[in-house]
MARVO-355137 format. One record per residue (C-alpha): y negated, z, x negated; chain; residue number from 1. Coordinates in nm, 4 decimals, decimal comma. Each point is the difference from the previous one (the first is absolute). Example, Ala and Ser with C-alpha at 12.3 -4.5 7.8 and 13.67 -1.06 7.14 Angstrom:
2
dolum py=0,4500; pz=0,7800; px=-1,2300; nukol=A; roza=1
dolum py=-0,3440; pz=-0,0660; px=-0,1370; nukol=A; roza=2
END
This chain:
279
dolum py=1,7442; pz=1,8330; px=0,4048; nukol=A; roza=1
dolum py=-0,2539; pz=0,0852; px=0,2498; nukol=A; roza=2
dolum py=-0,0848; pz=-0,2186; px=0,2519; nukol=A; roza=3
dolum py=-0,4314; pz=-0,0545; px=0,1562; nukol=A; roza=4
dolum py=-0,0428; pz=-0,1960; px=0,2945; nukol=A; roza=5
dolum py=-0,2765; pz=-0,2108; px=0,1176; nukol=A; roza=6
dolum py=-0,0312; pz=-0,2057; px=0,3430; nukol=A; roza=7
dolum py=-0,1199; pz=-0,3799; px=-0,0416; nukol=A; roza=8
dolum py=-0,0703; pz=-0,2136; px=0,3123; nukol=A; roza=9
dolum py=0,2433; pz=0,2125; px=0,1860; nukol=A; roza=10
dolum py=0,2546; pz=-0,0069; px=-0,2986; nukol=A; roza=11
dolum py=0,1402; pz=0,3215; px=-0,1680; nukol=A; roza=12
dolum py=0,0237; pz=-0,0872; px=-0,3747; nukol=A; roza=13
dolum py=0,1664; pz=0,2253; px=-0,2731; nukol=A; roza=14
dolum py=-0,1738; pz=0,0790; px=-0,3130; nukol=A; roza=15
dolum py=0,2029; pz=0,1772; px=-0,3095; nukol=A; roza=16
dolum py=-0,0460; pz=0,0951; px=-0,3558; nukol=A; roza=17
dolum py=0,1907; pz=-0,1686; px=-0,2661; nukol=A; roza=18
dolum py=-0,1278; pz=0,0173; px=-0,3617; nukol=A; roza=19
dolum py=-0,3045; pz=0,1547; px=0,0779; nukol=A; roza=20
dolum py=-0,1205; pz=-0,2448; px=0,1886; nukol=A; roza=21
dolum py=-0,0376; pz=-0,1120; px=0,4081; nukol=A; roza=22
dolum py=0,3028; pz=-0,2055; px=0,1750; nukol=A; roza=23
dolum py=-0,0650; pz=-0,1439; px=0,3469; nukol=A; roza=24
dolum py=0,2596; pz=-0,0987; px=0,1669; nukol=A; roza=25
dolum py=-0,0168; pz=-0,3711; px=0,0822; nukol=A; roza=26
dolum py=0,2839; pz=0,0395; px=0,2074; nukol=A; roza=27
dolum py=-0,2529; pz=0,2361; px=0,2406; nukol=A; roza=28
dolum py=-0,2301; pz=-0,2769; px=-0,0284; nukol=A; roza=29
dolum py=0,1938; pz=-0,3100; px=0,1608; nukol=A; roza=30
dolum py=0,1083; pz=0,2116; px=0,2780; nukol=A; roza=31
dolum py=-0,2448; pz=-0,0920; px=0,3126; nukol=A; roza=32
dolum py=0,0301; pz=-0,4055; px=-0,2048; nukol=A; roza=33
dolum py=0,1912; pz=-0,2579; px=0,2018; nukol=A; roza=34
dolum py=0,2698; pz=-0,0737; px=-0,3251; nukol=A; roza=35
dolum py=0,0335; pz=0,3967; px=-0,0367; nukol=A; roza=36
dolum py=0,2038; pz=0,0959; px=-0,3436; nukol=A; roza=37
dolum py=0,0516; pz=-0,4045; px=-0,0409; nukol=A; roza=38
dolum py=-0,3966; pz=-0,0397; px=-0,1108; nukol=A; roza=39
dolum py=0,0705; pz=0,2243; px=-0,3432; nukol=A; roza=40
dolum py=0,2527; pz=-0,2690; px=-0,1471; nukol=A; roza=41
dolum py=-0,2097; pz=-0,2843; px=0,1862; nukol=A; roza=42
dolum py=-0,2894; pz=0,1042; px=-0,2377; nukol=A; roza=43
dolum py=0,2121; pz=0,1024; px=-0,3249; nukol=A; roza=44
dolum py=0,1238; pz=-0,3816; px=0,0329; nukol=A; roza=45
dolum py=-0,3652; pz=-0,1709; px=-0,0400; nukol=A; roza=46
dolum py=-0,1368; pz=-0,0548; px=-0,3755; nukol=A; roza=47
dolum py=-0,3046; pz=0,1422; px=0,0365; nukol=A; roza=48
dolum py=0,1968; pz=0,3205; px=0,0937; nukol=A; roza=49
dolum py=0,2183; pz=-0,0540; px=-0,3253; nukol=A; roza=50
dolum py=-0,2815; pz=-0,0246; px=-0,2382; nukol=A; roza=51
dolum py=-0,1999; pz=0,2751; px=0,1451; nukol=A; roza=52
dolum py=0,2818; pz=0,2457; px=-0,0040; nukol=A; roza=53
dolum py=0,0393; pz=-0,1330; px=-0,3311; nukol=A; roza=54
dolum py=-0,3642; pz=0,0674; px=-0,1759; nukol=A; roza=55
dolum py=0,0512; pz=0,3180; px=0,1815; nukol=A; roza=56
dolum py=0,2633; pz=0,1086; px=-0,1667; nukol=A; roza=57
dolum py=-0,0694; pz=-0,1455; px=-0,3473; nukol=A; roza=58
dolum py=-0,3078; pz=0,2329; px=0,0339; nukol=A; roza=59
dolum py=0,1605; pz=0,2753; px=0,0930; nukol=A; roza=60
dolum py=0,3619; pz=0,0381; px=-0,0907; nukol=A; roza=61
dolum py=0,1033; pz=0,0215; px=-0,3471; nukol=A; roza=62
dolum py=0,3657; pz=-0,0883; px=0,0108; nukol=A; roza=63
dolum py=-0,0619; pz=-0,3102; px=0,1909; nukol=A; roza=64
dolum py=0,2125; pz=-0,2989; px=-0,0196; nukol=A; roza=65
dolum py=-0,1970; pz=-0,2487; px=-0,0697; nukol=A; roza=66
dolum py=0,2710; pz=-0,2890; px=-0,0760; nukol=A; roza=67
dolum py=0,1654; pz=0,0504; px=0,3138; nukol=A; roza=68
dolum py=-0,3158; pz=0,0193; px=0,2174; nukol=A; roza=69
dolum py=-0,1049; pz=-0,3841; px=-0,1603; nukol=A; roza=70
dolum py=0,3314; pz=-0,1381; px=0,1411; nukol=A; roza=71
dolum py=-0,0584; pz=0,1597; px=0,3266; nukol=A; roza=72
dolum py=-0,3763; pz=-0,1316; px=0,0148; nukol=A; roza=73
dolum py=0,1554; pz=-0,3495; px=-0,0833; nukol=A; roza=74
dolum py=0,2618; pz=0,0252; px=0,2996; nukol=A; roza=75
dolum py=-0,3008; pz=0,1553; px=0,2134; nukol=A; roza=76
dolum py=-0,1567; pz=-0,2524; px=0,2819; nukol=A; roza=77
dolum py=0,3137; pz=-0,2279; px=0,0616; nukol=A; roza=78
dolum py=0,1746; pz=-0,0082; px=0,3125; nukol=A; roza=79
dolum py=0,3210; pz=0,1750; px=-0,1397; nukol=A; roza=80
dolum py=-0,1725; pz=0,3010; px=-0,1600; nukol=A; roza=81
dolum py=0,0540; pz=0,3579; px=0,1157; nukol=A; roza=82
dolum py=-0,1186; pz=0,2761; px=-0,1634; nukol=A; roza=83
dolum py=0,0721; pz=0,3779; px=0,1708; nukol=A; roza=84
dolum py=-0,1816; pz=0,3201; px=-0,1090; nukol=A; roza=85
dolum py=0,3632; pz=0,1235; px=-0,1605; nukol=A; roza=86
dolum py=0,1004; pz=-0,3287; px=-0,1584; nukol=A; roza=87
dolum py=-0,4014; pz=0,0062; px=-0,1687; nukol=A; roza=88
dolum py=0,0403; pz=0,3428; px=-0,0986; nukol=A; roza=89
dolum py=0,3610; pz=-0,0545; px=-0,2005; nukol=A; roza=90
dolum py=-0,1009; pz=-0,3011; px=-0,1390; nukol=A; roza=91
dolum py=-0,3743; pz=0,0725; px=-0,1735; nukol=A; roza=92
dolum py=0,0639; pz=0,3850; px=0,0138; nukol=A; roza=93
dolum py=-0,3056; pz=0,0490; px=0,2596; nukol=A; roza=94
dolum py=-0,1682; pz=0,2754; px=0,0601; nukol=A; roza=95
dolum py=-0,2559; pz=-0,1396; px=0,2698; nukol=A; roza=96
dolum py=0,2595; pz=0,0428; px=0,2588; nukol=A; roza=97
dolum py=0,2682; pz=0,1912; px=0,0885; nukol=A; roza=98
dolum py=0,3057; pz=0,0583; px=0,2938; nukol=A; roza=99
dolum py=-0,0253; pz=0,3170; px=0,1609; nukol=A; roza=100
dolum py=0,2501; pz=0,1744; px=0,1768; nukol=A; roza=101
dolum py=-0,0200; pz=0,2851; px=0,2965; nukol=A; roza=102
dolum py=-0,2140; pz=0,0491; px=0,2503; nukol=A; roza=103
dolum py=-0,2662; pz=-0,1883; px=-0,1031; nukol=A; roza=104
dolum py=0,2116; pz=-0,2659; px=-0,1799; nukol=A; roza=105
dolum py=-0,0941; pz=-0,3475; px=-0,0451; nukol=A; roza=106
dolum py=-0,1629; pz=-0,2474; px=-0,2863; nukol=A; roza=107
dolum py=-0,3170; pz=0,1746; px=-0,1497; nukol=A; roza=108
dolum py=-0,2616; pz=-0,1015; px=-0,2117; nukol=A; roza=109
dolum py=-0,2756; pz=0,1499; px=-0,2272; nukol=A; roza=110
dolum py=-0,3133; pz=-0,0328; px=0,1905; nukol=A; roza=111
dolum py=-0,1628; pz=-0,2982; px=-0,1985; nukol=A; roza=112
dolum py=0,2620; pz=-0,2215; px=0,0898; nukol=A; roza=113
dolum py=0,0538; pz=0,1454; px=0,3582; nukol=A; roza=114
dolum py=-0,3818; pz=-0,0551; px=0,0476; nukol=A; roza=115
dolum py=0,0573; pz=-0,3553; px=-0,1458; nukol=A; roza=116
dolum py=0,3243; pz=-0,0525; px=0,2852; nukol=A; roza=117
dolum py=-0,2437; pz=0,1313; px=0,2787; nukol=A; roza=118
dolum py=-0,2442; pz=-0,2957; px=-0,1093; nukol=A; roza=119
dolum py=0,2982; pz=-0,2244; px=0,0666; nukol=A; roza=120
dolum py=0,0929; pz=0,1553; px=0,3331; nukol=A; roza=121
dolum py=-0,3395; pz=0,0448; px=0,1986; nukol=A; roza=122
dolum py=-0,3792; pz=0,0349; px=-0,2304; nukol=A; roza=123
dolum py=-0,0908; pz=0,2365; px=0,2756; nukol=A; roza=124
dolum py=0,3363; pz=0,2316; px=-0,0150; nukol=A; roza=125
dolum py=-0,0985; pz=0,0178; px=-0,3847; nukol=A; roza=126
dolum py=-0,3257; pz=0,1251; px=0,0900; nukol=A; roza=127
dolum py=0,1564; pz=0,2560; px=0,2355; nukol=A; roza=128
dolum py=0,2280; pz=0,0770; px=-0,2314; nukol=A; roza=129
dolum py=-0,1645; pz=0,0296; px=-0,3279; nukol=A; roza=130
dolum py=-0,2651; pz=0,2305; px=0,2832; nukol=A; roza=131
dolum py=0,2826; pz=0,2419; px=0,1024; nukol=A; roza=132
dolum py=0,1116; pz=0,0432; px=-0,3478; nukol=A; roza=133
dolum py=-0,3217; pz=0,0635; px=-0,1569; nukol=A; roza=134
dolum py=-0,0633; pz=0,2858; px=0,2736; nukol=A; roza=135
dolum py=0,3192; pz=0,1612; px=-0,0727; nukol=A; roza=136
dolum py=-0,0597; pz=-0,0040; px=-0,3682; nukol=A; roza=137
dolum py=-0,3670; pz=0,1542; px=0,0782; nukol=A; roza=138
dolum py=0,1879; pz=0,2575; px=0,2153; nukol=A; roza=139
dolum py=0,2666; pz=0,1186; px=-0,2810; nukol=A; roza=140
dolum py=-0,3464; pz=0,0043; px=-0,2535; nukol=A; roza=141
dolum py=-0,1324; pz=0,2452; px=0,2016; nukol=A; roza=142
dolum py=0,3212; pz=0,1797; px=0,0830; nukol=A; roza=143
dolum py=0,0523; pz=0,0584; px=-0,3660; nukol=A; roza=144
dolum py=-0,3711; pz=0,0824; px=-0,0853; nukol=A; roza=145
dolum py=-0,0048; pz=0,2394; px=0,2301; nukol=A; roza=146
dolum py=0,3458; pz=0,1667; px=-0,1596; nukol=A; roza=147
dolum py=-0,1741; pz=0,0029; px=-0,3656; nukol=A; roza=148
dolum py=-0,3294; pz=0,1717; px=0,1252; nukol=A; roza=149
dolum py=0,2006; pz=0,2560; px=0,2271; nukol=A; roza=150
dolum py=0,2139; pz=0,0915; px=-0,3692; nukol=A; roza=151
dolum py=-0,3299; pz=-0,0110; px=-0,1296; nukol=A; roza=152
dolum py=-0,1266; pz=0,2674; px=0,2045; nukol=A; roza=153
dolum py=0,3182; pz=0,1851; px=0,0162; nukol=A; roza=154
dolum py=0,0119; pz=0,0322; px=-0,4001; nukol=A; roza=155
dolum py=-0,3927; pz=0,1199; px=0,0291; nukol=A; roza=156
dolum py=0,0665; pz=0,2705; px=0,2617; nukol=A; roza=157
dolum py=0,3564; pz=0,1236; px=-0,1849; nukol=A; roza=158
dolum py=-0,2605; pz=-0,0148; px=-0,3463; nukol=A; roza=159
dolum py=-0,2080; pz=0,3081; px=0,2076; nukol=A; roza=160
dolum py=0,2843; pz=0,1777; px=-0,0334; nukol=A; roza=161
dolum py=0,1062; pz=-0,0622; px=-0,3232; nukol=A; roza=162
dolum py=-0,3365; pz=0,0782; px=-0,1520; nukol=A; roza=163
dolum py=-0,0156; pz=0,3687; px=0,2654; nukol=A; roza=164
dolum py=0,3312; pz=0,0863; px=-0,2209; nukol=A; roza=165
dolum py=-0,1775; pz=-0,0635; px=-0,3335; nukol=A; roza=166
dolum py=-0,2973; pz=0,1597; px=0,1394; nukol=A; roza=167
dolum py=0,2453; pz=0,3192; px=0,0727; nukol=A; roza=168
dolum py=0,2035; pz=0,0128; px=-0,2408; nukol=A; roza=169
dolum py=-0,1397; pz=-0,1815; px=-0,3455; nukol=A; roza=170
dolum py=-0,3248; pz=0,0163; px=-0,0067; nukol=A; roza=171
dolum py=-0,1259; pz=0,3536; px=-0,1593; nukol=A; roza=172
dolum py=-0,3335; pz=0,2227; px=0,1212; nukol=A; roza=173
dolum py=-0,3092; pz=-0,1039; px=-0,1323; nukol=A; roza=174
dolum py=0,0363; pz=-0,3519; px=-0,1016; nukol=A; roza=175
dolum py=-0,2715; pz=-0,2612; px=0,0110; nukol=A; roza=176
dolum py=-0,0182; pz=-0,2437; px=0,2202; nukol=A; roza=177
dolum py=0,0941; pz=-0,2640; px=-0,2843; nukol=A; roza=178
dolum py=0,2606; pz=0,1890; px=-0,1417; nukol=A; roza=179
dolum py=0,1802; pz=0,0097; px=0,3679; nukol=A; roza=180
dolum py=-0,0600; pz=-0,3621; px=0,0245; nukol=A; roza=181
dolum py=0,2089; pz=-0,0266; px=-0,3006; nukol=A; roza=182
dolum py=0,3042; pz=0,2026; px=0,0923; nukol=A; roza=183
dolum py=-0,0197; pz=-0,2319; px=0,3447; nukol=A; roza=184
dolum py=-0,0274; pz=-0,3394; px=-0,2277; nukol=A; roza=185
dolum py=0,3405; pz=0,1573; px=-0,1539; nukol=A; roza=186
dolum py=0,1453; pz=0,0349; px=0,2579; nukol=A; roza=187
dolum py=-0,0610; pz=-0,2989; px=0,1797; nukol=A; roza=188
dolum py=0,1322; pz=-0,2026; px=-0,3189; nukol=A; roza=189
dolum py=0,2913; pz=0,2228; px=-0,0421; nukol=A; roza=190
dolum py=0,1148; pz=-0,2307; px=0,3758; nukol=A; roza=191
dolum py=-0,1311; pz=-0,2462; px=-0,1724; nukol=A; roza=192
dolum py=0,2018; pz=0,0187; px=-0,2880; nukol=A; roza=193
dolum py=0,3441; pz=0,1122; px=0,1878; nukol=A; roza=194
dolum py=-0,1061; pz=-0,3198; px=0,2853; nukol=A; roza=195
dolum py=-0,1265; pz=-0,2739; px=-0,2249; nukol=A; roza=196
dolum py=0,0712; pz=0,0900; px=-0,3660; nukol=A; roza=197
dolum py=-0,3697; pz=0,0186; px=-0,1192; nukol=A; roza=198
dolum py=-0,3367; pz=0,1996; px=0,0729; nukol=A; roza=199
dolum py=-0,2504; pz=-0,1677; px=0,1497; nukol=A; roza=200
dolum py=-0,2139; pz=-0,0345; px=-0,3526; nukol=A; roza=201
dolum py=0,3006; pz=-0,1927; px=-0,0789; nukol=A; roza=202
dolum py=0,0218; pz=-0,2363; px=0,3191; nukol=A; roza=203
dolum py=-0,3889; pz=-0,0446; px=-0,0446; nukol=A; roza=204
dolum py=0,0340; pz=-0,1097; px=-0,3986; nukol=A; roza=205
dolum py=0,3431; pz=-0,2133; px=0,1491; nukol=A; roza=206
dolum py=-0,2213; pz=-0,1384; px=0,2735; nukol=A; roza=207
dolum py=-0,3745; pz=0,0318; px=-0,0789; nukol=A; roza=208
dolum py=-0,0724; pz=-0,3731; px=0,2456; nukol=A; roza=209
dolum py=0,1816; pz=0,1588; px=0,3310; nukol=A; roza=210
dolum py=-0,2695; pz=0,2043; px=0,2266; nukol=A; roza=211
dolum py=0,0841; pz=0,3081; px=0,1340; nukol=A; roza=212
dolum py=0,2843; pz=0,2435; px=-0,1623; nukol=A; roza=213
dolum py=0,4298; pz=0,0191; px=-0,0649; nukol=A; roza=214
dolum py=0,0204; pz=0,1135; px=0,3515; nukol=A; roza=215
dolum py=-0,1786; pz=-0,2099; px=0,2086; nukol=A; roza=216
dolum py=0,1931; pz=-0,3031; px=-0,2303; nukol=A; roza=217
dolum py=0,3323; pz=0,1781; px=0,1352; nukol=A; roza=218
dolum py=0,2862; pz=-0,1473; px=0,2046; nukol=A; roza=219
dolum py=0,0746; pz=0,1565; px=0,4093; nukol=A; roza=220
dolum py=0,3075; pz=0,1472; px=-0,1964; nukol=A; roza=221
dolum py=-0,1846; pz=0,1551; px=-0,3260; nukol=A; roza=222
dolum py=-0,2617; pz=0,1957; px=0,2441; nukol=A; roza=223
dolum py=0,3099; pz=0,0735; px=0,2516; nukol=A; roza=224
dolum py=0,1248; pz=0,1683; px=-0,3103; nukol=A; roza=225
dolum py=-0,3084; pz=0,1414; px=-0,1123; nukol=A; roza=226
dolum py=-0,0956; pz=0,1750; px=0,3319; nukol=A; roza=227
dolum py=0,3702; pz=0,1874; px=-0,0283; nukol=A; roza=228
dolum py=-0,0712; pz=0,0926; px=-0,4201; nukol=A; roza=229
dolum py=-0,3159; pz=0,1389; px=0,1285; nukol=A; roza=230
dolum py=0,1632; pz=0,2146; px=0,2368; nukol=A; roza=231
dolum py=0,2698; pz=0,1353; px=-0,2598; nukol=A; roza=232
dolum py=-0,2006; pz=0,0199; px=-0,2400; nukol=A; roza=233
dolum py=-0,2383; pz=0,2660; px=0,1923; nukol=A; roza=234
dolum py=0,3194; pz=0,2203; px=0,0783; nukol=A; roza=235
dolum py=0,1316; pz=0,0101; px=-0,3598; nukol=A; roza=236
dolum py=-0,3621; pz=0,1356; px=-0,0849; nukol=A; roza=237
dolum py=0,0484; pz=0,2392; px=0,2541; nukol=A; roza=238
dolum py=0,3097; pz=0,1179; px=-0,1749; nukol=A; roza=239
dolum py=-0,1303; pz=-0,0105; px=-0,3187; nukol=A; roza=240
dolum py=0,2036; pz=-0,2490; px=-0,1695; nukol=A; roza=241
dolum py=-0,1767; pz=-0,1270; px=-0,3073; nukol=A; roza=242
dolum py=-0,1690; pz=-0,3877; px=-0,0874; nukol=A; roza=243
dolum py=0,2791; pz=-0,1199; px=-0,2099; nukol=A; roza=244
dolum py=0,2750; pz=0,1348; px=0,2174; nukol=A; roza=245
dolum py=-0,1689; pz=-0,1641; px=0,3189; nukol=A; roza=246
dolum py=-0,1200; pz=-0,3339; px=-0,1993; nukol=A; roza=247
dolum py=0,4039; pz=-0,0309; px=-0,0103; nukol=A; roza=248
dolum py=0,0678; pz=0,1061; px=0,2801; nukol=A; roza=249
dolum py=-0,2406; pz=-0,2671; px=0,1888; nukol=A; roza=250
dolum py=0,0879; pz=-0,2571; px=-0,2112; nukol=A; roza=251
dolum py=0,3643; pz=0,0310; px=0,1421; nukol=A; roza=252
dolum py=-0,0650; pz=-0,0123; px=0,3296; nukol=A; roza=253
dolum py=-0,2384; pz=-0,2792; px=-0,0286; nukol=A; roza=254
dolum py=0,2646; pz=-0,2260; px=-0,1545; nukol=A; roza=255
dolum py=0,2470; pz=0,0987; px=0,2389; nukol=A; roza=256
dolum py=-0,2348; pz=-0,0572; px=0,3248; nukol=A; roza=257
dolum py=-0,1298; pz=-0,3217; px=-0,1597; nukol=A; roza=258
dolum py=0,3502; pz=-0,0736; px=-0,0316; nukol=A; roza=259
dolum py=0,0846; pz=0,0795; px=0,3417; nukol=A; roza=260
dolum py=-0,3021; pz=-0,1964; px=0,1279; nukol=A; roza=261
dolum py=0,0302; pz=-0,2920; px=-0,1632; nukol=A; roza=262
dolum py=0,3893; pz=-0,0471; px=0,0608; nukol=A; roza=263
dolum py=0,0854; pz=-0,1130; px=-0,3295; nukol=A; roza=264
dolum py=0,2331; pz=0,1998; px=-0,1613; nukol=A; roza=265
dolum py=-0,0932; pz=-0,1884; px=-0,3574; nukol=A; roza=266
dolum py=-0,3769; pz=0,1059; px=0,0528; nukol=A; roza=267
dolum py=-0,0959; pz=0,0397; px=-0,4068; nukol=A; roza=268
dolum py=-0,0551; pz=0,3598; px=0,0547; nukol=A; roza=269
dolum py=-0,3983; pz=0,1539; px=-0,0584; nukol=A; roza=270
dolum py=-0,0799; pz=0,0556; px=-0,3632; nukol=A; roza=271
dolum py=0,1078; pz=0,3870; px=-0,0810; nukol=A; roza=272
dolum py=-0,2200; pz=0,2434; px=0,0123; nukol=A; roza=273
dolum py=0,1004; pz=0,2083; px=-0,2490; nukol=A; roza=274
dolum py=-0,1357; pz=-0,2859; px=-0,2772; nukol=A; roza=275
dolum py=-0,3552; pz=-0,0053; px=0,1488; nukol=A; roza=276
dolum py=-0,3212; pz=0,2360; px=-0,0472; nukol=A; roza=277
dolum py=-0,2806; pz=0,0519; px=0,2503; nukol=A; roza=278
dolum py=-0,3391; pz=-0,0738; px=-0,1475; nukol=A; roza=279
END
């Protein structure tokens, strides 16, 4: 679990994913507090704490346990209640916050209810803080934008040489200039087919709202994968190796890259090639 790092009022706070979703590390937050780790159980204790965490959860955690968070909300606000992040996350089955160990151990929390502690400590460090987080988030939005248009390009510029191939190899003397647009349109959907399982006529019928085309709708790992099929593709034309036998071909190696991409060894494998037609 990868760890980001962002500097509040002189205070270097951990932020992790966990279910898809933002942790901050409250334990990074309390540290420059007088109280230190002894503020996070000093604010799980108060009611108000107990029945936000509570609605919190209820909206967002479907295996909630609703009977034994009413008995803790009834103990909550006397002078012998205690409530720690573990003991609230074995009793209600929480997902709002969780232990962590290692070098950035400590008690985190999903940044609505971290956001919702900073209130409690200082209204100014949650201003800072929501601030620093907000710029890091902006940061990794570029960061990955940047990634998808470089693919983006990449495929484009490896598609030049897929199409000099055709142009070498497929495309016979004398053709009209519609008639080689054609064998290119082929071509292009024969990737297609091997990448994404359909031509593009049939991603347009599938998706006639969505603007733009299959490949500009494509995941950072479907064009990482398409730039290398165009590449292939271009030397088994240079070798001669016919449609069919390179439609299967590509197909294979797009599953297995996919595969090896993704990291999930039960990936529901591409649709076959060998049971679709190019229109």
């Amino acid at each position: 679990m990868k760890s980001r790092v962002i500097t509040v009022k002189g205070s270097e706070i951990a932020i992790v994913a966990r279910h898809e979703q933002d942790y901050i590390s409250l334990t990074g937050m309390v540290k420059n507090f007088d109280g230190g780790g002894a503020l996070i159980e000093q604010w799980l204790k108060n009611k108000d704490t107990v029945l936000f965490l509570g609605v919190w959860e209820q909206l967002n955690n479907p295996v909630f346990n609703s009977l034994e968070f009413e008995g803790i909300k009834n103990e909550a606000g006397r002078n012998s209640f205690f409530l720690s992040a573990k003991k609230w996350i074995e009793a209600t089955r929480a997902i709002g916050l969780y232990a962590k160990a290692g070098r950035y151990g400590g008690t985190y929390a999903h940044r609505d209810i971290a956001f919702e502690f900073g209130s409690w400590l200082s209204p100014e460090f949650k201003l800072y803080l929501i601030k620093e987080f907000q710029r890091l988030k902006d940061e990794e939005s570029r960061a990955a934008s940047l990634e998808w248009n470089f693919q983006r390009m990449l495929a484009k510029v490896n598609y030049k040489v897929h199409t000099d191939a055709i142009k070498e190899r497929l495309i016979p003397l004398r053709l009209t200039k519609a008639q080689i647009g054609v064998v290119y349109a082929s071509e292009a959907d024969l990737l297609n087919v091997a990448l994404f399982g359909m031509t593009a006529a049939h991603w347009r019928q599938a998706n006639p709202d969505q603007a733009g085309n299959m490949r500009d709708a494509a995941t950072l790992e479907q064009l990482v994968v398409l730039s290398n099929l165009e590449g292939l593709n271009a030397v088994l034309i240079h070798q001669g190796m016919a449609a069919s036998e390179r439609l299967q071909q590509l197909n294979t190696i797009a599953i297995t890259q996919m595969q090896s991409l993704l990291g999930n060894p039960a990936l529901q494998q591409l649709p076959h090639a060998a049971e679709k037609k190019l229109t």
